[in-house]
GUTIRO-179042 format. One record per atom (N, C-alpha, C): residue in one letter; z, y, x. Coordinates in pm, whole numbers, plus 50000, padded with zeros to 5 digits. Atoms other than C-alpha are relative to their C-alpha. Layout:
<romis>
aZYX
...
</romis>
This chain:
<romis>
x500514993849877
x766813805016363
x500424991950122
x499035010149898
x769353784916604
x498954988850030
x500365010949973
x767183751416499
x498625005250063
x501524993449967
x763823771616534
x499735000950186
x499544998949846
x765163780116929
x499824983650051
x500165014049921
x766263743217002
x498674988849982
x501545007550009
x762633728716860
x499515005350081
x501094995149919
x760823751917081
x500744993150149
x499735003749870
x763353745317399
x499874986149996
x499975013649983
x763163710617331
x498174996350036
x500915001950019
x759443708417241
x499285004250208
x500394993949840
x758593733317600
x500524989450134
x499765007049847
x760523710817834
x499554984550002
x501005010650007
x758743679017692
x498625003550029
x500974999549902
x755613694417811
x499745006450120
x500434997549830
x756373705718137
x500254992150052
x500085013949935
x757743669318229
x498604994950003
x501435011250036
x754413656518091
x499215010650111
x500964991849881
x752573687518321
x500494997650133
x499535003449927
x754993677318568
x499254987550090
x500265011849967
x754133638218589
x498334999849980
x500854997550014
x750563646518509
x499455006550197
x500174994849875
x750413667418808
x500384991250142
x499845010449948
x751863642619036
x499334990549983
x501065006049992
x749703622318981
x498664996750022
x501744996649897
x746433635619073
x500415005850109
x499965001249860
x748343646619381
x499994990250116
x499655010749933
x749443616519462
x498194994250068
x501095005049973
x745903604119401
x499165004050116
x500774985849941
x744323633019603
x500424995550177
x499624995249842
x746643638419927
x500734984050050
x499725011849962
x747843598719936
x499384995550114
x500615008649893
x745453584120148
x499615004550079
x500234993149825
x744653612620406
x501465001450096
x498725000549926
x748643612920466
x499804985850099
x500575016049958
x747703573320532
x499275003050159
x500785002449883
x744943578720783
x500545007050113
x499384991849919
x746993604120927
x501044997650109
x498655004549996
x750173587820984
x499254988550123
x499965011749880
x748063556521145
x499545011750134
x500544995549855
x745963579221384
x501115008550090
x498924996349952
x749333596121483
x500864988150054
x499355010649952
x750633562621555
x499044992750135
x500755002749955
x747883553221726
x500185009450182
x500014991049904
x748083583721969
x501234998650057
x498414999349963
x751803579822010
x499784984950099
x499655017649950
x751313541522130
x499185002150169
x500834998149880
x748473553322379
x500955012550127
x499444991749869
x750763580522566
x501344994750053
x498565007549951
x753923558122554
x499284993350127
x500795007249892
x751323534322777
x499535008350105
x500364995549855
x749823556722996
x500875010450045
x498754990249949
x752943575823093
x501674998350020
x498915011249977
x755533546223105
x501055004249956
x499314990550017
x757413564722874
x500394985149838
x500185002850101
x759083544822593
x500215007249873
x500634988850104
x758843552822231
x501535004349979
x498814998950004
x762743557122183
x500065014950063
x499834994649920
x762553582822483
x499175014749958
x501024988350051
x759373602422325
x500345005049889
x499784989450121
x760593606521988
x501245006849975
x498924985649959
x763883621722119
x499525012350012
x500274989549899
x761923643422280
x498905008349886
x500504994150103
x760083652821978
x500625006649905
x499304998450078
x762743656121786
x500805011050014
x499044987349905
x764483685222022
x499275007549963
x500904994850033
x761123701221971
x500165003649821
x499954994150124
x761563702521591
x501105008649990
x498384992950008
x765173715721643
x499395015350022
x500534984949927
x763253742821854
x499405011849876
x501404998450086
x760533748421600
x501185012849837
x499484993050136
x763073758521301
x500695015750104
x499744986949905
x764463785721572
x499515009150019
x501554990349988
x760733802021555
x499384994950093
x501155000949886
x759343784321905
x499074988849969
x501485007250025
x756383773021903
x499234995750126
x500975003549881
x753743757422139
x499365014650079
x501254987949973
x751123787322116
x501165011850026
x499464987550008
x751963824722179
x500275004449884
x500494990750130
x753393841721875
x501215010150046
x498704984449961
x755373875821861
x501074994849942
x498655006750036
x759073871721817
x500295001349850
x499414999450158
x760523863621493
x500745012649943
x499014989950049
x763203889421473
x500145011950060
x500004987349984
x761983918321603
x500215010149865
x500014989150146
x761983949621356
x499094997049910
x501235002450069
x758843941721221
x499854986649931
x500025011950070
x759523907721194
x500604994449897
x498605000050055
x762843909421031
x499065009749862
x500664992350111
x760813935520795
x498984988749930
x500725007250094
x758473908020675
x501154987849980
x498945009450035
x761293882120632
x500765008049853
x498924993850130
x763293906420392
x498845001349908
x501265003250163
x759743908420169
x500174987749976
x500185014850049
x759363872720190
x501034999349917
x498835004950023
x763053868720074
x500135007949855
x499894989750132
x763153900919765
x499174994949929
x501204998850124
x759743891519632
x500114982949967
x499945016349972
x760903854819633
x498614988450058
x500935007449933
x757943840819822
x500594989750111
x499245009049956
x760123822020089
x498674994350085
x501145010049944
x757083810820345
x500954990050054
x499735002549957
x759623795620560
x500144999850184
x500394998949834
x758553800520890
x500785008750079
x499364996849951
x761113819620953
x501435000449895
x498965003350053
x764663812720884
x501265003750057
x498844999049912
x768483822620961
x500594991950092
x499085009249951
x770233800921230
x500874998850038
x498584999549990
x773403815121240
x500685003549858
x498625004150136
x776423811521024
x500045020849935
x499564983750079
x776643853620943
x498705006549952
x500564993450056
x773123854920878
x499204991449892
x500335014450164
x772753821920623
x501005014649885
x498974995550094
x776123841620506
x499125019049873
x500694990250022
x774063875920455
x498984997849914
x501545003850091
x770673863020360
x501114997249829
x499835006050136
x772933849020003
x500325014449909
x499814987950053
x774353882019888
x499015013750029
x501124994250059
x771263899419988
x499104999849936
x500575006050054
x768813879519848
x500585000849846
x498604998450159
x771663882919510
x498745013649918
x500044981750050
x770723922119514
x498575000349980
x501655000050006
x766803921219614
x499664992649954
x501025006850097
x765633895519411
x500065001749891
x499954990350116
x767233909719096
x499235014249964
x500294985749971
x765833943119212
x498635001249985
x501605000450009
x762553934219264
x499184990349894
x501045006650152
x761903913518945
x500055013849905
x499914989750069
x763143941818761
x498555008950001
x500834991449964
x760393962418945
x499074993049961
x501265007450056
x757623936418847
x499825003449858
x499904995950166
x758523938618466
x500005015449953
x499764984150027
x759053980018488
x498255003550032
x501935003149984
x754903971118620
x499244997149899
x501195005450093
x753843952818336
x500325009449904
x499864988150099
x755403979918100
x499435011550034
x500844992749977
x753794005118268
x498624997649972
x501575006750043
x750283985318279
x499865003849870
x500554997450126
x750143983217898
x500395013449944
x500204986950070
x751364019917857
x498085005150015
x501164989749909
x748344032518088
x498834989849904
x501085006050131
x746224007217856
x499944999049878
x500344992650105
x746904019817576
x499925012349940
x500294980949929
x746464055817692
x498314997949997
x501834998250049
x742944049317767
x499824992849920
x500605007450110
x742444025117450
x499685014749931
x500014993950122
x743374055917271
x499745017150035
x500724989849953
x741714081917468
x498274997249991
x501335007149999
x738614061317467
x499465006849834
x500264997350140
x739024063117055
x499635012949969
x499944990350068
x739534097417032
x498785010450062
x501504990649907
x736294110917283
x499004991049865
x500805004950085
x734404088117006
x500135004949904
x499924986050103
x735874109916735
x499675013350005
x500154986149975
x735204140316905
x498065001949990
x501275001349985
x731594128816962
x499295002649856
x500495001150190
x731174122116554
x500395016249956
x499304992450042
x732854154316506
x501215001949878
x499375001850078
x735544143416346
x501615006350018
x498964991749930
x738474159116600
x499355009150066
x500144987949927
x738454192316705
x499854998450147
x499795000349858
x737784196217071
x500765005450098
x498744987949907
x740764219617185
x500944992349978
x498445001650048
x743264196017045
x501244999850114
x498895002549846
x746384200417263
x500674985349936
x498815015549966
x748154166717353
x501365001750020
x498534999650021
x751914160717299
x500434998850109
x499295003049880
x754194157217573
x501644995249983
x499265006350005
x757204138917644
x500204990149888
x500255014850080
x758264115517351
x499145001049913
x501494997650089
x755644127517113
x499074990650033
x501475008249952
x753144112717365
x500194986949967
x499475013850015
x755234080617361
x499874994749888
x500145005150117
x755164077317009
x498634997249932
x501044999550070
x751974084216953
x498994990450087
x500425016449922
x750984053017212
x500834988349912
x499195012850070
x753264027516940
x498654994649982
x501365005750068
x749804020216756
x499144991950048
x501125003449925
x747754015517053
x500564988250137
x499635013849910
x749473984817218
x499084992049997
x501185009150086
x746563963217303
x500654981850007
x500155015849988
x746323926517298
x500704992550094
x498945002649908
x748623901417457
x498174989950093
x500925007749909
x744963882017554
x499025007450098
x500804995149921
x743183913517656
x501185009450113
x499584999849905
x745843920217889
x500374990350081
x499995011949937
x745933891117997
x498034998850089
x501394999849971
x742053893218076
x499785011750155
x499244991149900
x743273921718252
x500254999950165
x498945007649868
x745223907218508
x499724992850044
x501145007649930
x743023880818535
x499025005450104
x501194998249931
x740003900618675
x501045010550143
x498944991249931
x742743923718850
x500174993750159
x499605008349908
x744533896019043
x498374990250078
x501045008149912
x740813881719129
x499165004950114
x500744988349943
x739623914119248
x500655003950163
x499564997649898
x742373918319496
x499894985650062
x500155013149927
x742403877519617
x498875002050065
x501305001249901
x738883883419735
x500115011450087
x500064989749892
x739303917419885
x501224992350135
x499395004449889
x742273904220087
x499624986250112
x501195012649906
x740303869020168
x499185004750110
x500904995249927
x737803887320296
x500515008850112
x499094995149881
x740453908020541
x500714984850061
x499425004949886
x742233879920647
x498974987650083
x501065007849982
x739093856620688
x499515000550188
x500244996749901
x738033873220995
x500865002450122
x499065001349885
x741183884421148
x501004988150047
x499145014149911
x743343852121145
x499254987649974
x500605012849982
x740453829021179
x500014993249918
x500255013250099
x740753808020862
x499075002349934
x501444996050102
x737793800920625
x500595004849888
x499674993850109
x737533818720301
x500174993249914
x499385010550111
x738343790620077
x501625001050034
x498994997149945
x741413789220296
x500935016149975
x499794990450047
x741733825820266
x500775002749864
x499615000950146
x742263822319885
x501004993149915
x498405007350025
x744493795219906
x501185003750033
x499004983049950
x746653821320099
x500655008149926
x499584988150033
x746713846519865
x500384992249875
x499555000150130
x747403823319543
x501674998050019
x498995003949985
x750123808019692
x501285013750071
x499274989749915
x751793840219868
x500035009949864
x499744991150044
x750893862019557
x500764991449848
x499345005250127
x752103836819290
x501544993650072
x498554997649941
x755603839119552
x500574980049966
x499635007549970
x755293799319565
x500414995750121
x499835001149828
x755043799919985
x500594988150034
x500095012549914
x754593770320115
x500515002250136
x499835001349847
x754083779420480
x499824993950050
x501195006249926
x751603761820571
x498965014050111
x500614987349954
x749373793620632
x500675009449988
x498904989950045
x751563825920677
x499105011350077
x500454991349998
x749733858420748
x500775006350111
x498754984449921
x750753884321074
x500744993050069
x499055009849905
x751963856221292
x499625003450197
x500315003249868
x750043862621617
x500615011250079
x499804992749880
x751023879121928
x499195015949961
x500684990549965
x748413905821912
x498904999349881
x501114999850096
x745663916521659
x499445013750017
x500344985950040
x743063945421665
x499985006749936
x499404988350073
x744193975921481
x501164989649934
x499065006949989
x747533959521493
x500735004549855
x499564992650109
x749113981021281
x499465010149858
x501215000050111
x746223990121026
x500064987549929
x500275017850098
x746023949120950
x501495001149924
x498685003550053
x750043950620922
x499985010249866
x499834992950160
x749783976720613
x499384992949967
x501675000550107
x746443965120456
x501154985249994
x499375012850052
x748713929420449
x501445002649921
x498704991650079
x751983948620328
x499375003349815
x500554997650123
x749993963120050
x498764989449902
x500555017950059
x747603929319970
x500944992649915
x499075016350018
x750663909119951
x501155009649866
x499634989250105
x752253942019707
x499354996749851
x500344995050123
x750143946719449
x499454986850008
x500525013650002
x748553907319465
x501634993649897
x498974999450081
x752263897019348
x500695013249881
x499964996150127
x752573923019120
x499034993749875
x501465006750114
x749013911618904
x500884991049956
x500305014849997
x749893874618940
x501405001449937
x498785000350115
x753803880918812
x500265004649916
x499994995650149
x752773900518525
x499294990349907
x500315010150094
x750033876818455
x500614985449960
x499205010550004
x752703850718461
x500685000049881
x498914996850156
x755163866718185
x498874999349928
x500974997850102
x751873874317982
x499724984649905
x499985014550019
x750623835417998
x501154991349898
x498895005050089
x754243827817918
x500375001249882
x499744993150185
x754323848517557
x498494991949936
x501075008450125
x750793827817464
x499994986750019
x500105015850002
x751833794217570
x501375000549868
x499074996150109
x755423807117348
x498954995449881
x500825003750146
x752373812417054
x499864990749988
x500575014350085
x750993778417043
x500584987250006
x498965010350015
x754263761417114
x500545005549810
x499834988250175
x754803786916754
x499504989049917
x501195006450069
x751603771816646
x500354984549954
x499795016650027
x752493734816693
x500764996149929
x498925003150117
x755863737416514
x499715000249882
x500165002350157
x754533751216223
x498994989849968
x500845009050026
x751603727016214
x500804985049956
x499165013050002
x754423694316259
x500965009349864
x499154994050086
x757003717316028
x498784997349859
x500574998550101
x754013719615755
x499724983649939
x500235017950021
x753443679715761
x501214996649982
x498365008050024
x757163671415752
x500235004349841
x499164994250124
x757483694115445
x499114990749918
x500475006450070
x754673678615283
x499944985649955
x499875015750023
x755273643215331
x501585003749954
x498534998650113
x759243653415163
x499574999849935
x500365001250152
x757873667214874
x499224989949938
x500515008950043
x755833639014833
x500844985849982
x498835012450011
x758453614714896
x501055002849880
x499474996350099
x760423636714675
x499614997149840
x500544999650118
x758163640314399
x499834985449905
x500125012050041
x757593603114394
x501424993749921
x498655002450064
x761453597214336
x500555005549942
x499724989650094
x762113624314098
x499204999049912
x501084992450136
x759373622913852
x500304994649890
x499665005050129
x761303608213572
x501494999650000
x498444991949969
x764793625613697
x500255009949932
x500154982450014
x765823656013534
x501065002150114
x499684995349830
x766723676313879
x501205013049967
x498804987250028
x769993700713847
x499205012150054
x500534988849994
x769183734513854
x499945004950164
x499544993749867
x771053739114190
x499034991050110
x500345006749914
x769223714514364
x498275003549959
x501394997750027
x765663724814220
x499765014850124
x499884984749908
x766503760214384
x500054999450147
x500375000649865
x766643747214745
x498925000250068
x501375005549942
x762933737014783
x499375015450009
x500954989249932
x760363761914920
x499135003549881
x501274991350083
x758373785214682
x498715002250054
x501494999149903
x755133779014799
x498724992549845
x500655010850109
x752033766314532
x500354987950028
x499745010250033
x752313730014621
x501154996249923
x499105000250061
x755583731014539
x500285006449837
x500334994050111
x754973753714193
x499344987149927
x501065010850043
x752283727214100
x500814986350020
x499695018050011
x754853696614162
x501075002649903
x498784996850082
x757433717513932
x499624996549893
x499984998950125
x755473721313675
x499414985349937
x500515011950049
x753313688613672
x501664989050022
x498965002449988
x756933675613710
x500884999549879
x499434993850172
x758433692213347
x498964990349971
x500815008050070
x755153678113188
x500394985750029
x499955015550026
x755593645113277
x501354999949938
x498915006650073
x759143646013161
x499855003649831
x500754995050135
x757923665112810
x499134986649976
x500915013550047
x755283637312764
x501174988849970
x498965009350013
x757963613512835
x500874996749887
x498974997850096
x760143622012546
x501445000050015
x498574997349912
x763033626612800
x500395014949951
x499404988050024
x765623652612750
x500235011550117
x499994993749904
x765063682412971
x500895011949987
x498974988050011
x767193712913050
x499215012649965
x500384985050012
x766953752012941
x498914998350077
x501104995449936
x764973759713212
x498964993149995
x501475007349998
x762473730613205
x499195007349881
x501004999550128
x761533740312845
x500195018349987
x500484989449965
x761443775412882
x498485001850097
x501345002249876
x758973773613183
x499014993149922
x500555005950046
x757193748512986
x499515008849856
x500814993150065
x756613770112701
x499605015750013
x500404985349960
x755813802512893
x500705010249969
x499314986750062
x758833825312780
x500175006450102
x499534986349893
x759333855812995
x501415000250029
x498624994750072
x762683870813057
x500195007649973
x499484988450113
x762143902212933
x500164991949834
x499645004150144
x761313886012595
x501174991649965
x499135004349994
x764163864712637
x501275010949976
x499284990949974
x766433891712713
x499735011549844
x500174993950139
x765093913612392
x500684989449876
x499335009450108
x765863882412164
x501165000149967
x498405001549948
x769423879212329
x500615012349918
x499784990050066
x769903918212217
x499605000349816
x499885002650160
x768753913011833
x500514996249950
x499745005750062
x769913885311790
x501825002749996
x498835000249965
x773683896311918
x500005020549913
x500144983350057
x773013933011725
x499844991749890
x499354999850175
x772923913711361
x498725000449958
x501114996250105
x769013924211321
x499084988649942
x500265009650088
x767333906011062
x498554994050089
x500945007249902
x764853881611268
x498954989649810
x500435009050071
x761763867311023
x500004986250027
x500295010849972
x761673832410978
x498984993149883
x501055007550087
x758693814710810
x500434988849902
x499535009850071
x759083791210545
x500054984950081
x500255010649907
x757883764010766
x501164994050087
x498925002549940
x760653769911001
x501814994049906
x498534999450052
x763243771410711
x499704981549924
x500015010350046
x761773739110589
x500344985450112
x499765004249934
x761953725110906
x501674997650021
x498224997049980
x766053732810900
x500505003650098
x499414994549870
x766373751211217
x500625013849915
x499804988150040
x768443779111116
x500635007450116
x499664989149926
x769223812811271
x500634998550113
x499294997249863
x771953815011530
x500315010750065
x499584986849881
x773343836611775
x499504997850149
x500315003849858
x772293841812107
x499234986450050
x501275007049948
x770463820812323
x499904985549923
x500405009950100
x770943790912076
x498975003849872
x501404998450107
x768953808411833
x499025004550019
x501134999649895
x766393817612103
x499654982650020
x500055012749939
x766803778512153
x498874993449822
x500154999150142
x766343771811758
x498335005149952
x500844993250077
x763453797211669
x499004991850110
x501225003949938
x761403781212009
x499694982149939
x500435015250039
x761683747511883
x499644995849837
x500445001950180
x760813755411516
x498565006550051
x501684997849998
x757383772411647
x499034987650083
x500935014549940
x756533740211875
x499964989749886
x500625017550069
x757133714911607
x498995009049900
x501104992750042
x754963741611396
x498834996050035
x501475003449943
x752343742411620
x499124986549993
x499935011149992
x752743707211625
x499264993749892
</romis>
């Protein structure tokens, strides 16, 4: 089980480097060369106001640089409402519990870096908890109606009574074990779920904070899949009509949007688990087979100790390399053990076990002339189980 663990952790973090460097790489490709054009026409602009404002560049990018100092403080060029009012301080502690982190607003004193660490401790424990106590709920309530669905289709056939009373408390619970559905059709789920709310909220913030609806969407993946950039951050301006109408409808967007998207996250995570499953046994089934073949090749004119026959996997191939294995040493005229020539001539162990008892009870066992001419005689115990099988093969013989 131990090695089963370190193949999968090993196997999983060799392909998230490779999704890693994969991914980097069509970014690179992607956002490379508009950083480029960017960077010159920013240089460009910088060179033209050093000149017409006899300002050198030493002098300007101090003076830019005070400005960023400002900037992490919350000020900004434009009008926006203060950072740390009540309201503001109230969307900072979401950002911070639901781990989204836009940035755009940040501590800049020493007691409230010190604070933010041991709160952030409590609420982000608190509120994963509450995500996962979500997705266990989800698949109760879906397999409530799976199995309410079933049973109006029985009632229809007339196959359940129509008065039946329903259980309550753990009864009910138990009698939802059965009806757990699918890890893909809850996943399908959560898919159309989380797509349903991205567009409803697109379509709210589209209009009120001016960005397009492509934009919009890029908003809500990144805010509800609690990566937050902070680039775009929602509820920044000074003033908005129905001020406090937009501020819920974005409270509850940015709610249940990160709920979907961090259930469909764990979900994802248990079927990428499967076909990391999948892959092992696929490489595990080729390793075994190229052994036994390597095996078989260097054994087939070995006789194999009992103890070491008993390690290999009971599976047909393996059955079929045992036995075409005995035969070749039988053909051979090699000397094989008990068990080969047992197996080889089909004895049971009950009948074995009956012999053992006769022959150790005294009772008179026939023997054919054939055999007595042959000169195998009688015996005790499993030598004369050994005896009587090798006087009916050279017989047969």
């Amino acid at each position: 089980r131990l090695n089963a663990d370190n193949a999968r952790f090993l196997l999983l973090a060799v392909l998230i480097v490779l999704y890693m460097l994969c991914g980097a790489a069509v970014f690179s490709a992607i956002e490379l060369p508009t950083e480029r054009e960017a960077k010159e026409r920013w240089e460009e602009r910088l060179e033209n106001f050093t000149r017409r404002h006899n300002l050198s560049r030493a002098e300007l990018r101090h003076f830019l640089r005070e400005y960023e100092e400002a900037s992490v403080a919350g000020i900004r060029v434009d009008d926006i409402r203060p950072r740390w009012d009540f309201t503001g301080a109230f969307y900072f502690v979401g950002t911070v519990v639901s781990t989204i982190g836009f940035g755009m607003t940040t501590p800049a004193t020493v007691g409230g870096k010190i604070f933010l660490i041991f709160y952030g401790l409590i609420g982000c424990a608190g509120t994963i908890l509450f995500f996962n106590l979500f997705l266990e709920r989800l698949i109760t309530v879906i397999a409530y109606v799976m199995k309410s669905c079933h049973e109006r289709q029985l009632r229809r056939k007339g196959v359940l009574p129509h008065n039946g009373r329903r259980g309550s408390g753990s009864s009910e619970v138990d009698s939802l074990a059965g009806w757990k559905p699918s890890v893909y059709y809850v996943m399908l789920i959560l898919c159309v779920a989380s797509l349903i709310i991205s567009c409803c909220a697109s379509a709210m913030y589209t209009p009120i904070e001016g960005w397009s609806y492509f934009d919009s969407l890029y908003f809500c993946f990144v805010a509800f899949s609690t990566i937050g950039f902070g680039d775009l951050v929602s509820s920044q301006n000074v003033r908005y009509e129905s001020q406090g109408l937009y501020r819920f409808g974005n409270f509850v967007f940015i709610l249940m949007g990160v709920c979907c998207i961090y259930s469909l996250f764990n979900v994802i995570s248990i079927v990428i688990k499967q076909s990391i499953n999948w892959i092992l046994k696929k490489l595990a089934c080729k390793c075994c087979h190229r052994c036994q073949r390597r095996l078989f090749r260097s054994r087939r004119n070995v006789v194999m100790p009992g103890n070491v026959r008993s390690r290999r996997n009971i599976s047909i191939e393996t059955d079929g390399v045992n036995e075409s294995d005995t035969d070749g040493r039988r053909l051979s005229g090699e000397m094989i053990s008990m068990k080969d020539f047992l197996a080889s001539n089909k004895v049971s162990l009950a009948i074995m076990q009956k012999q053992l008892s006769e022959t150790a009870n005294g009772y008179p066992r026939q023997i054919s002339s054939n055999s007595k001419q042959n000169g195998f005689s009688g015996g005790v115990g499993a030598l004369a189980i050994m005896n009587n099988r090798l006087a009916e093969t050279s017989v047969d013989r």
